[in-house]
N, C-alpha and C positions, 0 to 999 in steps of 0.2 A: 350547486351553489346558487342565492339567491344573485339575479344579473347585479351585477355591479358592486358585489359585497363579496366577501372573505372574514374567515375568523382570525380578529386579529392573536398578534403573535404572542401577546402575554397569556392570552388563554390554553394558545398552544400549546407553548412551554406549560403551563398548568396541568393539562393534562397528562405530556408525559413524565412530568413528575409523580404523578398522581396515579398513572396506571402501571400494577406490581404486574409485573407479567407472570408471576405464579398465580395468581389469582384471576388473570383474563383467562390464562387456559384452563386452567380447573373449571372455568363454567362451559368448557368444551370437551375436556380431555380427560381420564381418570389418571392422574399422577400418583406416582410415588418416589418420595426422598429417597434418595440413595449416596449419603454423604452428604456433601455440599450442592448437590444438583439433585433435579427431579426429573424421572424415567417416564415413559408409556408410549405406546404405541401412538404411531403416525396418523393423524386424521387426514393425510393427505396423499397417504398412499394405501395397499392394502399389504404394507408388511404385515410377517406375520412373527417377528420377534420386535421387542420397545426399542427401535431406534430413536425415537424421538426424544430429546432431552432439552431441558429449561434449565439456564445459568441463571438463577438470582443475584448475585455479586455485579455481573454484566447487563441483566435484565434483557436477556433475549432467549432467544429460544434457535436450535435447528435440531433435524433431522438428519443422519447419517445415514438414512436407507435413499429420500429422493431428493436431500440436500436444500431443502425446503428451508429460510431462516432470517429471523431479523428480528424487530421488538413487539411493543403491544399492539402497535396500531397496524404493522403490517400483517400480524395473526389476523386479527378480525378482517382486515381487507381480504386477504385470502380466504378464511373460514367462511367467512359470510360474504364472500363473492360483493363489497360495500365497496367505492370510493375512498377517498382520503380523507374528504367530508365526511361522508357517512359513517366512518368509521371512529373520526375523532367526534362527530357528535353521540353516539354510540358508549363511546367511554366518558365524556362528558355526563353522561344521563345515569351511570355505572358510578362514577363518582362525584356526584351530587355537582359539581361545578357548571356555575353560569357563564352560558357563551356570551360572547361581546362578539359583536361583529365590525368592519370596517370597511370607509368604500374603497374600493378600489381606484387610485388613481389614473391619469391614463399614462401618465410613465411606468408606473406597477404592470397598467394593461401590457406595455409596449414593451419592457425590460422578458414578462413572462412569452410573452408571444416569441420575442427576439430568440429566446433563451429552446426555445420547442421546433422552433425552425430550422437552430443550428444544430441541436441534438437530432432531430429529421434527417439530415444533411448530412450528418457525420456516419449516420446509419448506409446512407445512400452510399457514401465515398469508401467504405469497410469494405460493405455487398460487389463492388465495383474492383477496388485492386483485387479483392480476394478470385474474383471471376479471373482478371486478368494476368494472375499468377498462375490459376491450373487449364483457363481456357485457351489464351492466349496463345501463339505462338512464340511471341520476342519473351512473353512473359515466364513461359515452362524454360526457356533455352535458354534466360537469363537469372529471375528472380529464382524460380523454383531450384534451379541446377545448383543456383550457391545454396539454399537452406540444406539441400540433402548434400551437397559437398561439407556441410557443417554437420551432417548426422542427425538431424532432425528429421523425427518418424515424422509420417501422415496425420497420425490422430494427435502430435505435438502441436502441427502445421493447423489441426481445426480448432484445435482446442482456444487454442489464443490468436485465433480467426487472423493470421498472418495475410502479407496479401503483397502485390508489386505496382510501383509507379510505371506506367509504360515511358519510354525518350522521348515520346510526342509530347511537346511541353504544354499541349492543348489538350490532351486528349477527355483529362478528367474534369477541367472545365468545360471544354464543348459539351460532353455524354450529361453534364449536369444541367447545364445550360438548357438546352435540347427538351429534358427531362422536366422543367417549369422550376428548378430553382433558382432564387434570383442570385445576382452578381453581389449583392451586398452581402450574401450572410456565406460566399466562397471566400472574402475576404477578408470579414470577420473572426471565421472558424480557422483562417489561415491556409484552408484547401487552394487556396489560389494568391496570388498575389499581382500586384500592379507596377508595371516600371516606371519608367521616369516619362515615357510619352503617355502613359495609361493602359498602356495595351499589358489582357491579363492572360496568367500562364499558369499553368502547376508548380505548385510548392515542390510536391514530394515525384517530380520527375524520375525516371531513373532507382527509382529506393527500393527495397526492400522495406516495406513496410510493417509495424508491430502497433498495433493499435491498441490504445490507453481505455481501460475501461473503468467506471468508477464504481462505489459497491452493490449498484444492481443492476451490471452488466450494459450500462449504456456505452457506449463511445464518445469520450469527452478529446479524444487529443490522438496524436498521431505522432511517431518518431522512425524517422527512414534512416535506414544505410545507404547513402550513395556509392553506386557501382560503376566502374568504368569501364567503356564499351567494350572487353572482352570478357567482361565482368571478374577478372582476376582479383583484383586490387580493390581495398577498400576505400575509398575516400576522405569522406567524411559523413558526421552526420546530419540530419536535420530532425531539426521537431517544431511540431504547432506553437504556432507564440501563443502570449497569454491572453485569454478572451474571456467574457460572460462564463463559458461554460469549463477552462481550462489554465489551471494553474498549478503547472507541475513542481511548486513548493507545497502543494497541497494533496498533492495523487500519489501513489506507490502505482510501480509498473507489475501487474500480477496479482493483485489485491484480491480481485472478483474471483477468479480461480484458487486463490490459496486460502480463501478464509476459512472455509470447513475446514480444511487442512487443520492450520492456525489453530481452530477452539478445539478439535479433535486431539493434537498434541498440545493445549498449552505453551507452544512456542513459535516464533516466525523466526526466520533466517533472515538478514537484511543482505543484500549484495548490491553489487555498484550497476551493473548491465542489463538491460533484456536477454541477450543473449546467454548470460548467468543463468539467470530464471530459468528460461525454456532448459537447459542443459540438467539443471536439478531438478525442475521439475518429473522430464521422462529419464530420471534416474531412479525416482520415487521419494525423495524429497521434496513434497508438493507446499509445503507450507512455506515456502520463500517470496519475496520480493522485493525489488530492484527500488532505487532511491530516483532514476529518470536522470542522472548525469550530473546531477547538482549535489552540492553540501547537503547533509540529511537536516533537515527541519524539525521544530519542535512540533508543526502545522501536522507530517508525517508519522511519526511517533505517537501522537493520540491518535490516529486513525489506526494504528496498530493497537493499541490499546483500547480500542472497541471490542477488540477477540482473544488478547493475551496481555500477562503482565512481563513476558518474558521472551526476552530481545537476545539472538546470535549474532552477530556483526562477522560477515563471513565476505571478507575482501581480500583485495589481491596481497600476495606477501610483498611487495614490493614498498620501498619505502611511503609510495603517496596511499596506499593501503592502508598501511600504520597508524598515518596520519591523520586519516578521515578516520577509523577507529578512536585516538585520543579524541579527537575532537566531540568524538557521538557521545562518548561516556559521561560527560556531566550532564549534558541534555536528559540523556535517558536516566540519569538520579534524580533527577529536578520532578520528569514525574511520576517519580513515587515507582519504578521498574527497576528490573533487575536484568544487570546486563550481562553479557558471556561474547566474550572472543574466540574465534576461530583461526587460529594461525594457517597459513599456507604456506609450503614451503616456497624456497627462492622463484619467482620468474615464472609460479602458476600463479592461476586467476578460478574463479570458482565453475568457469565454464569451460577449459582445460582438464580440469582435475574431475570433474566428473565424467569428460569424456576417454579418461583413462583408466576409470575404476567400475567395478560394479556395484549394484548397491551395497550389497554387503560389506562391501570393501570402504566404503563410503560410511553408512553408517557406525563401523569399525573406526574408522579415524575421527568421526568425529565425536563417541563414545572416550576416545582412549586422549584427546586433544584439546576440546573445547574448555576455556578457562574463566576464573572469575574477571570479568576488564581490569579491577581496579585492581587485583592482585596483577594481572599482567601487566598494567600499565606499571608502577612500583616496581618491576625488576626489570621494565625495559629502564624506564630514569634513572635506574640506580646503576644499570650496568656501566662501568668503568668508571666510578664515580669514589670509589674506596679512596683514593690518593688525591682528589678534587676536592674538597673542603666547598668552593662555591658551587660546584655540578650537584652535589650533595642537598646542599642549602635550598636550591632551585625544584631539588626534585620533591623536598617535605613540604616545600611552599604548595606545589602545584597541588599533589596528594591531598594535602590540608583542605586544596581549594576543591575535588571534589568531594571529598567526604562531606564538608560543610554544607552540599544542594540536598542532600539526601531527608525526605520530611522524617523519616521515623525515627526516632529516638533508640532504639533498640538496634536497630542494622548500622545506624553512625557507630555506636559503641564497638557493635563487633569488630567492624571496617579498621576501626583506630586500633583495636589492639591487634588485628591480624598484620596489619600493616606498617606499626611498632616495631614489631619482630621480625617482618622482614628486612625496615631501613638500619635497624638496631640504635635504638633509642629508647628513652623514654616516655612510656604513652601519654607521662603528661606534658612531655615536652608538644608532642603532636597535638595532644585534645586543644591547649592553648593556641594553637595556630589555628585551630578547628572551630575554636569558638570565636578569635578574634574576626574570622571572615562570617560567623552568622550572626554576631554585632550586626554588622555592615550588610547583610541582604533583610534585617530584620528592621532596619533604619532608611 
């Protein structure tokens, strides 16, 4: 990059509108259409069968042999061993577009710097609990003792680089400290915090730690279980406040390990916990991810929609389960996805019930289980609602109101007559409620 300058962002955006990623790998790769996608062999490994496949619909590309994947510009950064620059001037040059360039401010300097420091940092604080989980002595006798008390293998435990807070409420500030990083970006990134006299301490004292990764494997965020001192008992939890590099309205917990998953099946499983995750994941349901504790967002839902159009909402059967499901269903209409519930029975949660089943058993239930949302939603509303005249009323309103977020013209139709028949009405009593609400989102 020339000192002081960057390509500004409308070129950016240009470009990767501009680069079809069938067409960047074909000047590397010999493909062949197979359906909707295109096959060949990995140039990044030395398979000897075509793992390698390019989505055009999605515009990326991976491999299932060394899991290699992302879009145009990450192809050629990798292929060609180039930078981020070099790679988008590259495909600039490939499709005739003129670079603009921009200077660099020095808030721009200061925000990018801030931003590499604390992703630095966040690296440092992973490498650090994860030592002091298996190195550690308070840490095997406390942190480690509960994850295998919970049945989590070994290679669960690296996989998603778990790790423990020591009870010294110093100790991962000092080791950082010590280490040349400064005080500003531990209390930035949230690894530390300041009390009321100033004096600074660890956030995630005491945790069990799950570190937030985002999709290419950095460490953006952190959320601990707190453990008390005979480590029996859960506490409560903690997570990294919101920072430059971390806004868990914007993260999936498991994302970075499930996305092969994800475009390999066409599907992701949504769940409410970390500990969901880890549980289906080493059950062999790897394509799952956790919402980080919060109401799911529409911010969440397109970053699933980078690798499927096709959402399972797999929470707990208890009524606040239920609930976070209605609520996720019109979001996930609005864009343009297809949604499916997983019921659980009473008083399981999806990190219980995988720990009682085996895969088989698992895949089995939720072959024989998982349902369309908005048909399930429609017979939870309706139930008891026969002899209610207003319970009734309420529930064609609501129905009305998802089918109306839905853009395609052709899946609203279905929706409305499958849905007809099950409140038993008339589907044009329903289309007109259907239409009356996309009046109003069209206004």
């Amino acid at each position: 990059m020339k000192k002081g300058k960057t390509i500004d962002r409308e070129t950016v955006n240009k470009i990767y509108e501009a680069a079809n990623i069938v067409e960047v790998v074909s000047d590397f790769v010999n493909l062949k259409k197979s359906g909707e996608i295109y096959i060949g062999c990995c140039p990044f490994h030395n398979g000897e069968t075509p793992s390698f496949t390019v989505l055009p619909a999605k515009n990326i590309y991976k491999c299932f042999g060394c899991l290699k994947g992302g879009n145009s510009v990450n192809f050629v950064m990798e292929h060609e061993q180039m930078s981020y620059r070099e790679a988008l001037v590259y495909l600039a040059n490939k499709y005739h577009i003129e670079i603009n360039e921009q200077e660099v401010t020095p808030e721009e300097r200061e925000f990018y710097l801030s931003r590499e420091n604390m992703l630095a940092l966040n690296e440092f604080a992973k490498n650090t609990f994860a030592s002091y989980l298996i190195e550690n002595v308070e840490g095997r006798a406390a942190g480690y003792k509960y994850l295998r008390g919970r049945v989590f293998h070994e290679d669960t435990i690296k996989t998603f680089e778990l790790g423990f807070g020591l009870s010294d409420r110093k100790a991962l500030t000092n080791f950082a400290l010590k280490n040349g990083y400064r005080q500003k970006y531990l209390v930035d990134t949230g690894l530390s915090k300041l009390d009321d006299d100033y004096q600074i301490f660890d956030r995630f004292s005491n945790c069990v730690i799950f570190p937030v990764h985002n999709l290419k494997g950095k460490v953006i965020g952190f959320c601990g279980r707190v453990l008390n001192k005979d480590t029996k008992m859960l506490l409560k939890y903690k997570d990294s406040p919101q920072s430059t590099i971390y806004d868990k309205h914007r993260a999936l917990y498991g994302i970075y390990q499930a996305k092969t998953s994800i475009v390999h099946n066409d599907k992701c499983f949504l769940v409410e916990g970390c500990t969901d995750v880890l549980s289906l994941h080493q059950s062999g349901i790897e394509n799952v991810v956790a919402s980080l504790g919060t109401a799911l967002t529409i911010h969440q839902i397109r970053l699933i929609k980078k690798f499927t159009n096709n959402i399972t909402l797999f929470y707990d059967g208890d009524a606040a389960g239920i609930h976070a499901t209605l609520r996720a269903i019109d979001m996930i209409f609005a864009e343009d996805m297809n949604a499916k519930v997983l019921p659980l029975p009473d008083d399981e949660d999806p990190d219980s019930f995988a720990n009682k089943h085996i895969e088989s058993e698992i895949e089995d239930y939720i072959t024989k289980n998982e349902t369309d949302c908005l048909l399930f939603k429609t017979r939870l509303l309706l139930d008891g609602a026969d002899n209610d005249p207003i319970k009734k009323a309420n529930a064609i309103s609501n129905i009305a109101t998802s089918i109306s977020v839905i853009p395609a013209d052709i899946k609203r139709t279905v929706y409305a007559i499958e849905c007809a028949k099950l409140i038993g009405i008339d589907e044009k009593v329903l289309n007109n409620e259907i239409d009356k609400r996309q009046n109003k989102l069209n206004h």
